[in-house]
C-alpha positions in Angstrom: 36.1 91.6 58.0 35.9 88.5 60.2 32.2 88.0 58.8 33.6 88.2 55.0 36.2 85.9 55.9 33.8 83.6 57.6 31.0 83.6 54.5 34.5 83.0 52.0 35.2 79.6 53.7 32.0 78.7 54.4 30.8 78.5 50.8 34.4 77.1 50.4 34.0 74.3 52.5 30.3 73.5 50.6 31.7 74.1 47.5 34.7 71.8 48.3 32.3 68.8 50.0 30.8 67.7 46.8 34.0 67.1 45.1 35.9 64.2 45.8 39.8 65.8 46.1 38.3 67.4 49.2 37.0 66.6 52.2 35.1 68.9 54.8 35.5 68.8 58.7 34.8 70.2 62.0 37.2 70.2 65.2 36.8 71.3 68.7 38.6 71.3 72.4 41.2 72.7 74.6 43.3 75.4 74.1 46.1 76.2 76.4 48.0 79.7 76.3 50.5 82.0 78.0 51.8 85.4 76.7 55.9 85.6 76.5 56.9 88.7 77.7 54.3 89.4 80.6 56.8 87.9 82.9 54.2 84.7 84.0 55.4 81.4 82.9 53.4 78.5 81.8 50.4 77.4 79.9 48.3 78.2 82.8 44.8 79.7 81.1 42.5 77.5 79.6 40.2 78.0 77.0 38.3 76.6 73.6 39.5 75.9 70.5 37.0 75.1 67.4 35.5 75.3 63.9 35.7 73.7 60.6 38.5 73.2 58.2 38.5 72.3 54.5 41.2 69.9 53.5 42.8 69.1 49.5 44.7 66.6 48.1 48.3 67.8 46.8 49.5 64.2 46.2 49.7 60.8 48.0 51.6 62.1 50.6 50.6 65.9 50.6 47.8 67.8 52.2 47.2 71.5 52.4 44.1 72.4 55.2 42.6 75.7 55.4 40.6 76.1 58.9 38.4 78.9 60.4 38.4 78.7 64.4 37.5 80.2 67.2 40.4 80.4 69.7 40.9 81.8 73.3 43.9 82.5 74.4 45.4 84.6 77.5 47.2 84.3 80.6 46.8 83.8 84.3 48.5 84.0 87.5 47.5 83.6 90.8 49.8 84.3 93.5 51.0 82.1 96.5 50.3 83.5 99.9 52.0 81.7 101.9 54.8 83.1 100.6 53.4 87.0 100.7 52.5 87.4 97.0 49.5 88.5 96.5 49.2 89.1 92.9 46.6 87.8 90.4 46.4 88.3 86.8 43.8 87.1 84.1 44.1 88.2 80.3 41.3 86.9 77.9 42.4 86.8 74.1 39.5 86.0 71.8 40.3 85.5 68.7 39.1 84.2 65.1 41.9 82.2 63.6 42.4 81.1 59.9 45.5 78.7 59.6 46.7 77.6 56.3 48.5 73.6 57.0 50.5 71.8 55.0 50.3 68.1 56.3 52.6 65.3 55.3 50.8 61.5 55.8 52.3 58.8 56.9 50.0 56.0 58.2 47.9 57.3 61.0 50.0 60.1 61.5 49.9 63.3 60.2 52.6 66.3 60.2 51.5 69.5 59.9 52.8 73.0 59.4 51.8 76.1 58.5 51.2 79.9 59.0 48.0 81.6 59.9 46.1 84.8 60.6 44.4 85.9 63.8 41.7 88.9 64.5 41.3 89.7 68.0 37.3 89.9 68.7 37.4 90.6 72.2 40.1 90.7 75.2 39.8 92.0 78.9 42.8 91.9 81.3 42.5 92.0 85.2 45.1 92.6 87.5 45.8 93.3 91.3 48.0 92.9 94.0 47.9 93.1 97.9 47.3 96.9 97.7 44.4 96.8 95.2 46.1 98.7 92.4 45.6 98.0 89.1 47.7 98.6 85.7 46.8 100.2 82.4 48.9 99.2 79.5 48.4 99.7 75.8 45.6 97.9 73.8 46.3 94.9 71.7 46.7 95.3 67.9 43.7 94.0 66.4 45.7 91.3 64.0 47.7 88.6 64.6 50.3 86.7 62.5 51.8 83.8 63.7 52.9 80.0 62.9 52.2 76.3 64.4 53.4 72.9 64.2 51.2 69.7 65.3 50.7 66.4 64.8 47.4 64.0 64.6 46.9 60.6 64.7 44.1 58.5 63.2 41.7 56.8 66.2 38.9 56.1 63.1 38.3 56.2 59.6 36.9 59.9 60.3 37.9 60.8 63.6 41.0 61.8 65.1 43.1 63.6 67.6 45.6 66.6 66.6 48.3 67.9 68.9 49.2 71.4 67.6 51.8 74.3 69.0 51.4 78.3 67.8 53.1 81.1 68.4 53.0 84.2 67.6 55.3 85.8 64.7 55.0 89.7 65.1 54.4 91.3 68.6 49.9 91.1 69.5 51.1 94.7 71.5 54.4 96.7 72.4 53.6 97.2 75.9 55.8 94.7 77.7 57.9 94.7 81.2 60.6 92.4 79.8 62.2 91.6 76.1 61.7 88.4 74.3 64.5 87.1 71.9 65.3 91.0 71.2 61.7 91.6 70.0 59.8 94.1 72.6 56.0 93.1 73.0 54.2 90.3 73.7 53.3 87.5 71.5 50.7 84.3 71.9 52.2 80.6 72.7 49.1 78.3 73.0 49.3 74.1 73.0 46.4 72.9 71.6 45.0 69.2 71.9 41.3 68.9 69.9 39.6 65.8 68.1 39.0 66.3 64.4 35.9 64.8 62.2 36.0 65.3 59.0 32.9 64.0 56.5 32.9 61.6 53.3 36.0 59.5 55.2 39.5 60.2 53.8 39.3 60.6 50.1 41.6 63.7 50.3 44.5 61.7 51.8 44.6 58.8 49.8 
């Protein structure tokens, strides 16, 4: 599935580059994550974020961006001993992403918002405390549906720097210890920050 999905956007994009209402671009960076419901706060793993995009004109104002990525996402706790907790935790999502953005220009800013569609190619999940026991909880669905909101702002004619939230929409597994705004399960929350360069210079935005 992912390959077919991959092949789609990747003739897409080519398809797209040789006509003027579009433009074709690559991004890449940091991706920053926690899992709501595992009962560990904060955006405390860190992983990649990248992959290309294909972006249309819908007016003067009005984008709409489809991307492909690659995104890792997770969580992580380490305990504090000092304090006699002992406990560590490391979940690693990986995922390939396909948002669908609608952006609004205004200047060298750009508003984005949109859904998109995640399937999970790999995860692994460690855990332990001062005992040495481990968990086993249920596996994570193999889809993922969620939104985002970001924001990017023009260093360079082709280049610049997007600021983007997700989260998850529908639960990536039931198992969960605690409840989340009355949905059981967990879902993704990542913050994103990832520089953007897009070829043939801005002829979809203006």
């Amino acid at each position: 599935m992912k390959n077919r999905l991959l092949i789609i956007l990747l003739f897409g994009a080519f398809t797209a580059y040789g006509q003027k209402r579009f433009v074709v671009g690559v991004k890449a960076g940091l991706s920053t994550s926690q899992v709501a419901g595992d009962t560990y706060g904060g955006f405390h793993k860190a992983g990649f974020e990248g992959g290309i995009f294909v972006t249309g004109k819908l007016n003067e104002k009005w984008t709409a961006q489809l991307e492909m990525l690659f995104v890792q996402k997770g969580s992580k706790y380490i305990g504090n001993p000092d304090i006699g907790d002992y406990s560590y935790y490391d979940l690693r999502l990986n995922y390939l992403e396909v948002p669908v953005l609608f952006q609004f220009h205004q200047k060298k800013f750009v508003f984005e918002l949109g859904p998109y569609f995640g399937y999970l190619i790999s995860s692994s999940e460690d855990y332990s405390n001062l005992s040495g026991t481990g968990f086993n909880p249920k596996s994570f669905h193999s889809t993922e549906v969620g939104g985002g909101i970001g924001i990017s702002y023009m260093l360079l004619k082709n280049l610049s720097i997007n600021w983007r939230y997700s989260n998850s929409i529908l639960p990536i597994r039931s198992y969960t210890p605690v409840r989340t705004r009355d949905i059981p399960g967990q879902r993704n929350n990542v913050l994103a920050f990832t520089l953007t360069y897009q070829f043939g210079g801005k002829d979809a935005a203006e």
